[in-house]
C-alpha positions in Angstrom: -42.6 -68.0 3.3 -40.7 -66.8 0.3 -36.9 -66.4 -0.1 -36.1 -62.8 1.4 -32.9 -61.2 -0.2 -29.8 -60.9 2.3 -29.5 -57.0 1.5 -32.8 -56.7 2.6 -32.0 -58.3 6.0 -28.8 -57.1 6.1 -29.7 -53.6 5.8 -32.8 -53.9 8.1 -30.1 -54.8 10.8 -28.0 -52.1 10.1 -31.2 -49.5 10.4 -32.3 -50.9 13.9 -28.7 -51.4 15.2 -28.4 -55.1 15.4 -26.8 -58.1 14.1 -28.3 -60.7 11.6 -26.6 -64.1 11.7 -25.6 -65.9 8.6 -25.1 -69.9 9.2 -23.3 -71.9 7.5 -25.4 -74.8 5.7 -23.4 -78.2 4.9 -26.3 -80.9 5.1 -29.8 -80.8 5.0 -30.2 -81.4 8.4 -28.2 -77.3 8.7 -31.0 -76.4 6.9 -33.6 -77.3 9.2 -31.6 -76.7 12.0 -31.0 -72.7 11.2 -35.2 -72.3 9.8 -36.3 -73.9 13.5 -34.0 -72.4 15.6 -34.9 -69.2 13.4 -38.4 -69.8 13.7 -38.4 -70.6 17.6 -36.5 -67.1 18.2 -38.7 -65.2 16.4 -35.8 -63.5 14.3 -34.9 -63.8 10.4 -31.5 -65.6 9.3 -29.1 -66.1 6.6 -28.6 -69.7 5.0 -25.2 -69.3 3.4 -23.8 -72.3 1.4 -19.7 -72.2 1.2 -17.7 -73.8 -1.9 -16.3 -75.4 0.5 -19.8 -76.8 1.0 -20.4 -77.4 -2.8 -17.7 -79.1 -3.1 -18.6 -81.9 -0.1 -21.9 -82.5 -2.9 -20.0 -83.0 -6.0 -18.9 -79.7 -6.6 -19.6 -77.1 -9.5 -22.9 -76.0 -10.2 -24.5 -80.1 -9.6 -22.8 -80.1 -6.5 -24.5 -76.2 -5.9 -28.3 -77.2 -7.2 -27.9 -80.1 -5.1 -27.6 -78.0 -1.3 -29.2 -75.0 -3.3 -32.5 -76.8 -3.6 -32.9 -78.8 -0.4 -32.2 -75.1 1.9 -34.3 -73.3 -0.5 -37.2 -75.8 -0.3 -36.6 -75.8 3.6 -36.6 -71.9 3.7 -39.9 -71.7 1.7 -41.6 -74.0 3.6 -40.0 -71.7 7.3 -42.3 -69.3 9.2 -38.9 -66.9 9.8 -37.6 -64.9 7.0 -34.3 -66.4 5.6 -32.1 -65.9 2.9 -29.3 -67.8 0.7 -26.1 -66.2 0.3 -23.1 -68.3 -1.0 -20.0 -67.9 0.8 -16.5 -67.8 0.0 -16.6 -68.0 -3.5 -13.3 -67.8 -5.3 -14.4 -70.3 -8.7 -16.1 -67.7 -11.2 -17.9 -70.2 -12.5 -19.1 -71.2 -9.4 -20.1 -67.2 -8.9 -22.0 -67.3 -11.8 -23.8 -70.6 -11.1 -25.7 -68.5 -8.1 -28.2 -66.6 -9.6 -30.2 -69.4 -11.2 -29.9 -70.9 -8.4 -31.9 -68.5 -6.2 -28.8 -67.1 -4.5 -29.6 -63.3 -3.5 -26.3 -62.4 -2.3 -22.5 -64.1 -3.0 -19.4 -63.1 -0.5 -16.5 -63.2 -3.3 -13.3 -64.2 -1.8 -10.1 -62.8 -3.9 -8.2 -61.7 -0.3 -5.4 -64.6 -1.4 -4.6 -62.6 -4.2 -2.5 -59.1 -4.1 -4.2 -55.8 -3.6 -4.7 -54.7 -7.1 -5.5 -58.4 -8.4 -8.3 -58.7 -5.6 -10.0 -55.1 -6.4 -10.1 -55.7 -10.6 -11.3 -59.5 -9.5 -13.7 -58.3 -6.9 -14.9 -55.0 -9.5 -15.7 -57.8 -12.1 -17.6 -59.8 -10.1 -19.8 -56.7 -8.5 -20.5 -55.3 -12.0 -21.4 -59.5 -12.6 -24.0 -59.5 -9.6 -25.2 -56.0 -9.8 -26.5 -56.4 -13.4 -28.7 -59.3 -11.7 -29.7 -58.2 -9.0 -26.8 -59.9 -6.4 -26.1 -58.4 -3.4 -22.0 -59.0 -2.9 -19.6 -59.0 -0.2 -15.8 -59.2 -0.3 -13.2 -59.4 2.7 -10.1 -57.3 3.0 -7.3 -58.2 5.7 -6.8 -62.2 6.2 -9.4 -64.0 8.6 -7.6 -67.1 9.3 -8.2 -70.8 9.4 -9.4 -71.7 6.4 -9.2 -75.3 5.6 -5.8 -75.4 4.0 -4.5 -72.9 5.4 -1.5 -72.4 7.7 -2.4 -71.5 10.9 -2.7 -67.4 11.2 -2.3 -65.2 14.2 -5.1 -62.8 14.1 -3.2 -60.4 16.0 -0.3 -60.7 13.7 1.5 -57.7 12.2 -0.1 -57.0 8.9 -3.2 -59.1 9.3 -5.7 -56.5 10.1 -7.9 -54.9 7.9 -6.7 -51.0 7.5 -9.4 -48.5 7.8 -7.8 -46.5 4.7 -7.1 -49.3 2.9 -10.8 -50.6 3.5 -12.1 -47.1 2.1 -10.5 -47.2 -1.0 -11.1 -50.6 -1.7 -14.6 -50.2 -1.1 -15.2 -47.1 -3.3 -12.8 -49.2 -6.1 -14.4 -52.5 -6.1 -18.3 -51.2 -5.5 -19.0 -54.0 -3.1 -22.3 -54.2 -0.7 -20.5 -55.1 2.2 -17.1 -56.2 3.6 -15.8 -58.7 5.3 -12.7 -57.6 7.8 -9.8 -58.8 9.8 -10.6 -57.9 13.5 -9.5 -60.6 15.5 -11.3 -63.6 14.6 -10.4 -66.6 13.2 -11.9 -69.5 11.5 -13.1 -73.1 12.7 -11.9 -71.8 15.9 -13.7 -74.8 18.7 -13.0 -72.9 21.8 -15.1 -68.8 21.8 -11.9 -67.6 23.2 -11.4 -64.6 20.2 -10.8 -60.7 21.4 -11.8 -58.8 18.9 -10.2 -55.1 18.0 -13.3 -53.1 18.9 -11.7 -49.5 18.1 -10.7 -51.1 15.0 -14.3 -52.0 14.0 -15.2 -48.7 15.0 -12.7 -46.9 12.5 -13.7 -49.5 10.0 -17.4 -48.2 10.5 -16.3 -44.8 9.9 -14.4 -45.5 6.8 -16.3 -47.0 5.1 -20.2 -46.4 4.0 -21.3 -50.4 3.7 -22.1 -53.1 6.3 -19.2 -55.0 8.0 -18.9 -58.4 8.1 -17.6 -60.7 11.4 -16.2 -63.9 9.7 -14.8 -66.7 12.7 -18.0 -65.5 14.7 -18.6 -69.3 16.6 -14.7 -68.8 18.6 -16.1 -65.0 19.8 -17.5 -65.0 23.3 -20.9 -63.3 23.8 -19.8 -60.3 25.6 -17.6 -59.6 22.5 -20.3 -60.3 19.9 -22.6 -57.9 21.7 -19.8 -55.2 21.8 -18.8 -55.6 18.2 -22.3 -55.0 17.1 -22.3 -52.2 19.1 -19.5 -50.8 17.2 -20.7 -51.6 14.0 -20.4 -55.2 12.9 -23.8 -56.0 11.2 -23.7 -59.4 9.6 -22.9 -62.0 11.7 -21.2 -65.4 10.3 -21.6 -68.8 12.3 -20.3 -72.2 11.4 -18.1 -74.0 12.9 -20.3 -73.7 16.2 -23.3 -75.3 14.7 -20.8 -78.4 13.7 -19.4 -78.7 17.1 -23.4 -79.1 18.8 -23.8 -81.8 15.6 -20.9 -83.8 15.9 -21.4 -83.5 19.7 -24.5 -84.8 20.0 -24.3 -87.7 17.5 -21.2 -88.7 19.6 -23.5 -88.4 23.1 -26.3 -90.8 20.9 -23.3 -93.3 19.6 -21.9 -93.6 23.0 -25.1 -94.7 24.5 -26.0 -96.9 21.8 -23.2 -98.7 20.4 -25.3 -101.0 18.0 -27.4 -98.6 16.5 -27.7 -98.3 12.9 -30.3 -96.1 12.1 -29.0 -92.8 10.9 -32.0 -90.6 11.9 -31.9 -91.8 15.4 -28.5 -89.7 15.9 -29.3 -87.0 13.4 -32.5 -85.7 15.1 -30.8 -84.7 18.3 -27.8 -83.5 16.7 -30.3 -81.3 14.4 -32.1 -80.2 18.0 -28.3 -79.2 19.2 -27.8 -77.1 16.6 -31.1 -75.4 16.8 -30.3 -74.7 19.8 -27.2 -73.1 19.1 -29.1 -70.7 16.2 -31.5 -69.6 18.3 -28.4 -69.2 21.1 -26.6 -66.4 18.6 -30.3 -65.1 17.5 -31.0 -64.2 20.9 -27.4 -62.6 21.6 -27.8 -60.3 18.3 
């Protein structure tokens, strides 16, 4: 089916109380992974393509068209409704590479920079999107493990998104939705993450657009369920779609220490990570 847009699917979540899942999209096999898992729970998803991502394919807008064309080709050709969001943008001219590109939505990611650098940065790049059409998202607080990063306590002093703070950034910057520090971390293996859920709450309250759950693949279920519950709308997944790849190629390998044929490891690491979409699909 066609492209939905990520507000539309965000929003839609947010009316009927639920969570939509945004996962993270690194080969073409992700791609396929997240539209049949999608299409096997009967539930729409968001295709998000990091720059991290871009980067892996050559980087700058080549490196973009390149994973921007093979998800959009697999989302067309999908039964579920999906979307493309590109995540965790910080190049500008890697933001304005996205809407030709069939990008709906871009998260903007200036929360390395102080306060009053990220809100004029983040105003810029809403008034950017907004005047095409792109839905944008922005984090406040610092969700750690980013690759590069020095390892972060997410319970550390200082690290949490403030519900105040959130409001006025919000209302300064114009964003669609925002991402927040709530005890989650990045590439986190293990789902061992306990999230603030009075935090999210006040967060809720503060502000009038969707939060985002970044480091969703280290939360446990019980605390997904209760974060949505308490307002967390869009749901981001990665590093748990790698871990059922790389598993699962390492299962084949072990089993078949001659082979050479690339798909015969890919197609059950694809299945794993299916499995894993429609895993978190069912759970939001």
């Amino acid at each position: 089916m066609p492209l939905v847009s990520t507000g539309e699917l965000v929003a839609d979540a947010r009316t009927s109380g639920r969570g939509v899942a945004a996962f993270n999209v690194i080969t073409l096999e992700h791609a396929e992974a997240i539209a049949h898992g999608a299409e096997q729970a009967g539930a729409p998803a968001i295709l998000q393509v990091s720059e991290n991502a871009v980067k892996f394919h050559g980087g700058g807008p080549s490196g973009l068209s390149a994973i921007a064309a093979a998800a959009t080709a697999v989302a067309r050709a999908s039964a579920a409704p999906l979307s493309l969001h590109l995540d965790h943008v910080m190049d500008v001219d890697l933001l304005r590479a996205a809407h030709p590109e069939g990008f709906s939505s871009v998260m903007f990611d200036a929360s390395k920079m102080s306060y009053g650098d990220n809100v004029k940065a983040t105003a810029d790049a809403v008034r950017w999107g907004h005047e095409r059409g792109i839905w944008i998202e922005a984090e406040l607080g610092k969700v750690g493990g980013k690759e590069g990063e020095a390892p972060l306590d997410a319970h550390a002093p200082g690290v949490r998104t403030d519900p105040a703070e959130a409001a006025a950034y919000v209302a300064d910057t114009g964003v669609d939705a925002l991402a927040v520090a709530v005890g989650s971390s990045h590439a986190m293996t293990e789902r061992t993450a306990a999230l603030d859920h009075a935090l999210i709450a006040a967060l809720r309250d503060a502000v009038p657009v969707p939060l985002v759950l970044h480091g969703s693949s280290g939360v446990p279920d019980a605390e997904i369920r209760q974060a949505v519950a308490s307002g967390m709308v869009k749901i981001n997944v990665g590093t748990a779609l790698n871990t059922a790849f790389t598993g699962a190629v390492r299962e084949y390998l072990a089993g078949d220490a001659k082979g050479v044929d690339p798909r015969k490891y890919l197609a059950p690491a694809r299945e794993a990570m299916a499995g894993t979409v429609r895993g978190f699909l069912a759970l939001l």
